[in-house]
C-alpha positions as CSV (number, residue, x, y, z in Angstrom):
1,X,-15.5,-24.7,16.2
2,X,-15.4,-21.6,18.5
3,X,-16.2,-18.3,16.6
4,X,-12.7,-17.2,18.5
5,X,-11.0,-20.2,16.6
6,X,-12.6,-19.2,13.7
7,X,-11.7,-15.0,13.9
8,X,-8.2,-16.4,14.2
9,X,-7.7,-18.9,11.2
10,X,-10.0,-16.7,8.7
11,X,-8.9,-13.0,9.1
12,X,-5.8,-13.1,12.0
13,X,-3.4,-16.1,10.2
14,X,-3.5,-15.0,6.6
15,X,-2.9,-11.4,7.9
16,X,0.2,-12.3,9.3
17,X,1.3,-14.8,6.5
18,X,0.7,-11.5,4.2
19,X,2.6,-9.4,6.2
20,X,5.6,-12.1,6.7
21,X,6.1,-12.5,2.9
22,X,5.7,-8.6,2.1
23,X,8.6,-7.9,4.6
24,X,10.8,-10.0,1.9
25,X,9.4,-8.5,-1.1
26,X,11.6,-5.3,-1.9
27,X,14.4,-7.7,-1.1
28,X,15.2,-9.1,-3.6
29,X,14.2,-6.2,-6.1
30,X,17.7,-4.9,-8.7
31,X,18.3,-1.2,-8.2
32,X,17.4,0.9,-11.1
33,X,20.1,2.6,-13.1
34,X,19.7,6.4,-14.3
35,X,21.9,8.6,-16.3
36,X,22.5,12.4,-15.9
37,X,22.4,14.0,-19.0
38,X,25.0,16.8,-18.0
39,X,27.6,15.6,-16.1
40,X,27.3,12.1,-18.3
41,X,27.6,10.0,-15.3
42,X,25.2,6.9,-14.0
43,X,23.9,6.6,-10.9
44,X,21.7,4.0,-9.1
45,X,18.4,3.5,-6.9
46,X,16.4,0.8,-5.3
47,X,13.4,0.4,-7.0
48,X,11.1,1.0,-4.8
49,X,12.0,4.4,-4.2
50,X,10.5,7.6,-6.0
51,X,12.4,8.8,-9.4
52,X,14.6,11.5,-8.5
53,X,14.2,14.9,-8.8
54,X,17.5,15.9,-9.1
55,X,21.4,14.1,-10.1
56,X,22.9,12.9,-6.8
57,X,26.5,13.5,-8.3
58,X,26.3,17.4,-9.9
59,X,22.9,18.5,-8.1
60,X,20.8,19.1,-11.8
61,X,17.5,19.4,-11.4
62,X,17.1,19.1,-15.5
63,X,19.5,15.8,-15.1
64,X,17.3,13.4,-17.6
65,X,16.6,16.2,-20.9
66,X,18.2,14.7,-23.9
C-alpha cells in the first residue's frame, strides 16, 4: 500500500468522519431553562452556550440570588 494511501485512510478519513458527526452534535442538545429571581420570570438557552451574566427580560445582573 502507498504511504499516500495510507496518510489518507489513518489520519485524513477519521478526521473527516469526526468532524461530520460533531457538526450534528449540539443538535440535538434541550435548551437549558433559568429563572430570574427578581422579575420571577423563566427564560431559556441552548446548552452549549455560556451561563448568563445577566436576565434577558429585566437586565439584572444579580438575576439567580435566592
Amino acid at each position: 500500500m502507498p504511504v499516500d494511501a495510507m496518510v489518507l485512510v489513518v489520519i485524513v478519513m477519521p478526521c473527516a468522519v469526526a468532524v461530520f458527526f460533531g457538526a450534528f452534535a449540539f443538535n440535538g442538545m434541550a435548551p437549558l431553562a433559568f429563572h430570574c429571581g427578581r422579575c420571577q420570570r423563566e427564560f431559556r438557552r441552548k446548552a452549549y452556550r455560556d451561563f448568563p451574566r445577566r436576565c434577558p427580560m429585566c437586565g439584572a445582573r444579580d438575576w439567580n440570588r435566592t
